[in-house]
C-alpha positions in Angstrom: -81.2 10.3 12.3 -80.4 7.5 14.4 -77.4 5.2 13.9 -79.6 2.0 13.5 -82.6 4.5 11.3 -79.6 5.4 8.7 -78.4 1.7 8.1 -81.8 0.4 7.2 -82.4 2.7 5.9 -79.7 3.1 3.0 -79.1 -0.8 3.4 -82.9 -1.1 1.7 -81.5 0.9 -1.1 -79.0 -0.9 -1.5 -80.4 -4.3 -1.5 -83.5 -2.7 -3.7 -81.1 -2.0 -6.1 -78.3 -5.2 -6.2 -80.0 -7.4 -4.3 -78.4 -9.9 -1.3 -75.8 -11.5 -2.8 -73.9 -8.3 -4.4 -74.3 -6.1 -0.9 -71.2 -6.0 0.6 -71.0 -4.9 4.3 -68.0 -3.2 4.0 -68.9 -1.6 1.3 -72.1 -1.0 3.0 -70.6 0.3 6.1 -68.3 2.9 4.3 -71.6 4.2 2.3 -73.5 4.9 5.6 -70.5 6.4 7.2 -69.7 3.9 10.0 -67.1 1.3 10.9 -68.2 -2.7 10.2 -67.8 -3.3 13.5 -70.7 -0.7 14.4 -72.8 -2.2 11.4 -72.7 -5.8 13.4 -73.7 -4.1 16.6 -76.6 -3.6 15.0 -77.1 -6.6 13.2 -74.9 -9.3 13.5 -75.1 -11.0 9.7 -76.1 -9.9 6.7 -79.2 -11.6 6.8 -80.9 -10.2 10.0 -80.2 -6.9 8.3 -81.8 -8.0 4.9 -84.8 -9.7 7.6 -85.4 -6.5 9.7 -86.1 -4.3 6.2 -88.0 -7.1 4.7 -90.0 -7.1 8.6 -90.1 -3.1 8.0 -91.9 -3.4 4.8 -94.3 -5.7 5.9 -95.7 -3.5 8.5 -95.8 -0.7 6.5 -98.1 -2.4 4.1 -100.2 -4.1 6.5 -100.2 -0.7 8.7 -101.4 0.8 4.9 -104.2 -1.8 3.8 -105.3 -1.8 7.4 -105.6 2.2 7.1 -107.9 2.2 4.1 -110.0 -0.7 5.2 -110.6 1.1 8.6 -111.2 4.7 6.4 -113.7 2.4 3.9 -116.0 0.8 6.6 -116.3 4.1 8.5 -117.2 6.3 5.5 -119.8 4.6 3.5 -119.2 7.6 1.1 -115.7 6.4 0.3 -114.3 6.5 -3.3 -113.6 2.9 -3.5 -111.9 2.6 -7.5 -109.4 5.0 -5.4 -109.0 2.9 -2.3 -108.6 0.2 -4.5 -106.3 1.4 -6.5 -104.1 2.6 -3.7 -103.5 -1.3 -2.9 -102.9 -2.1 -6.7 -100.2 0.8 -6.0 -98.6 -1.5 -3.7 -97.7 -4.1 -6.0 -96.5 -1.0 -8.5 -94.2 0.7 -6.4 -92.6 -2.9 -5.1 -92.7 -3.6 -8.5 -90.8 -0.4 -9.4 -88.4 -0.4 -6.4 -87.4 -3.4 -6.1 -85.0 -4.9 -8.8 -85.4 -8.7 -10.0 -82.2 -9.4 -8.2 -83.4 -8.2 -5.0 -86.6 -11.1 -5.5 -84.4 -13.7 -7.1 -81.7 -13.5 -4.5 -84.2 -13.8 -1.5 -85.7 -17.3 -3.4 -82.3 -18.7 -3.7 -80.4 -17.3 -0.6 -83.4 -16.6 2.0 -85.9 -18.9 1.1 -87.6 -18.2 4.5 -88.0 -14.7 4.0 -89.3 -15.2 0.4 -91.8 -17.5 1.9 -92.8 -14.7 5.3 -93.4 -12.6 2.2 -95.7 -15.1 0.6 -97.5 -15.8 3.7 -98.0 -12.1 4.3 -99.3 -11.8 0.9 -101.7 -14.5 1.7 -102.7 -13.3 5.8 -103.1 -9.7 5.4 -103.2 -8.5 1.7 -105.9 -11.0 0.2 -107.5 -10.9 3.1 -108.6 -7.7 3.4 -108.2 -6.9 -0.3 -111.4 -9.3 -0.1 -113.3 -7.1 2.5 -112.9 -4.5 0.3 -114.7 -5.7 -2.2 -117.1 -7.3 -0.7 -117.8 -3.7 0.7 -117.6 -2.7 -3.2 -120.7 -5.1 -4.1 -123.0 -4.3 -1.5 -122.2 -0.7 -2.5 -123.2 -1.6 -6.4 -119.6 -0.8 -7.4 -118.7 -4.5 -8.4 -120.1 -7.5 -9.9 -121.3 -9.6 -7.1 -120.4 -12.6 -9.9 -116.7 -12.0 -9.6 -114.8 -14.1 -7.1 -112.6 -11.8 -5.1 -109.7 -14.3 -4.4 -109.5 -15.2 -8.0 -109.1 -11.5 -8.7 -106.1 -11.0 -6.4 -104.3 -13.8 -8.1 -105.4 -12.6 -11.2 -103.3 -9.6 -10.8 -100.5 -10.5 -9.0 -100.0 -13.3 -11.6 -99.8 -11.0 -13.9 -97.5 -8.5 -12.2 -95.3 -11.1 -11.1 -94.9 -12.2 -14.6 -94.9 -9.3 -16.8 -93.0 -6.5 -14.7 -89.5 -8.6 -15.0 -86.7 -7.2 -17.4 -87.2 -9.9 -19.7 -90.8 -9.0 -20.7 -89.9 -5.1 -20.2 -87.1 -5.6 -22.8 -89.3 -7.5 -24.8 -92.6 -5.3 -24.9 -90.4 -2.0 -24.9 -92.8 -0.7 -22.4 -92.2 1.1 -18.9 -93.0 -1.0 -15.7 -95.8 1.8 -15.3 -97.0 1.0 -18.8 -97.2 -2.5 -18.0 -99.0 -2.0 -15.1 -101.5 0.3 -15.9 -102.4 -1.6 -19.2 -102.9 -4.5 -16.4 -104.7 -2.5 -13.6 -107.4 -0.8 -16.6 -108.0 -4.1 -18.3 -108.7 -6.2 -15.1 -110.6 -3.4 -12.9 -112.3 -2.5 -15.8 -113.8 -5.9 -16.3 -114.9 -6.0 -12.2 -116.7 -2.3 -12.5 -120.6 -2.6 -12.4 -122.1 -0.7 -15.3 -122.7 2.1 -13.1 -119.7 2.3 -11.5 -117.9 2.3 -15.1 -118.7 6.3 -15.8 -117.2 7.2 -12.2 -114.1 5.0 -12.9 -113.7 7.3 -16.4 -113.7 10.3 -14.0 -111.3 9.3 -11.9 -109.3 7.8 -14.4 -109.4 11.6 -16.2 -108.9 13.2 -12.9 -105.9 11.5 -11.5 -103.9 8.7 -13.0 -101.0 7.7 -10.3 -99.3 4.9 -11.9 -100.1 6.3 -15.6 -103.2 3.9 -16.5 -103.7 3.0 -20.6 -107.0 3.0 -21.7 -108.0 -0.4 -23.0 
């Protein structure tokens, strides 16, 4: 792996896990088995190292949503509850990853990342979250009475909310629980009538971030 490959990619674990303020880069250094002086090579503060893996993730979700919106609109035969839940999964796994320091510490040390991040959200992940299920409605999957951009707030209201240690302490419940519960009750309440029985067979046949039936 190369040099620069191994920092980020250790550094994201570490900053997943105590988020900016408690990574220290000598500490950091010693854990990927190089000298400070190579770390700042690399990246010359702290903060352009926390940037570049925030940057990182950012592609790889746009790279992602782009992927299944391209794979939707060229197979008309798509199984779209399991496109769609593949983006849900997104919010899961950052969800799951990524501690409440690591999101508390970017508001209140790198505000301008924490607002790339809400721009992003915004650009690329409602937007084509929204061609998606436009292409679910023609397709007689989803109410055509349900406003898409509502919906994606919807849920990521909900996820910001409810997936934080306070309300996982308080409900006694897994971040996967939580989710779930929130992923069945709101898709569920999008699915047409007919599209209801198909989500029930893929909810039997593969359940990836452990959906509760509601």
């Amino acid at each position: 792996m190369e040099v620069k490959d191994k920092i980020l990619k250790i550094a994201r674990e570490e900053f997943a896990r105590l988020g900016f303020r408690n990574v220290r880069t000598d500490e950091l250094s010693q854990k990927i088995g190089i000298s400070k002086r190579t770390l700042y090579e690399h990246f010359r503060t702290k903060e352009e190292l926390f940037e570049s893996i925030i940057d990182l993730e950012l592609e790889k979700t746009k790279s992602f949503v782009e992927n299944i919106l391209e794979y939707v609109e060229q197979n008309p035969e798509a199984n779209l509850i399991e496109e769609i839940n593949k983006i849900w999964q997104l919010d899961a796994d950052s969800a799951i990853k990524f501690t409440r320091e690591f999101f508390d510490d970017m508001q209140k040390y790198t505000p301008h990342l924490w607002d790339k991040i809400y721009q992003f959200r915004q650009k690329v992940i409602e937007k084509n979250f929204s061609r998606i299920f436009k292409i679910g409605v023609e397709q007689g999957f989803f109410r055509s009475d349900v406003n898409a951009e509502v919906l994606f707030h919807m849920h990521l209201t909900l996820v910001q909310n409810l997936v934080t240690p306070t309300m996982i302490m308080r409900l006694q419940a897994a971040p996967k629980e939580i989710l779930g519960t929130i992923f069945s009750v709101i898709f569920r309440g999008v699915l047409t009538d007919s599209a209801r029985q198909k989500y029930s067979d893929y909810h039997n046949k593969l359940c990836p971030i452990n959906f509760q039936e509601s």
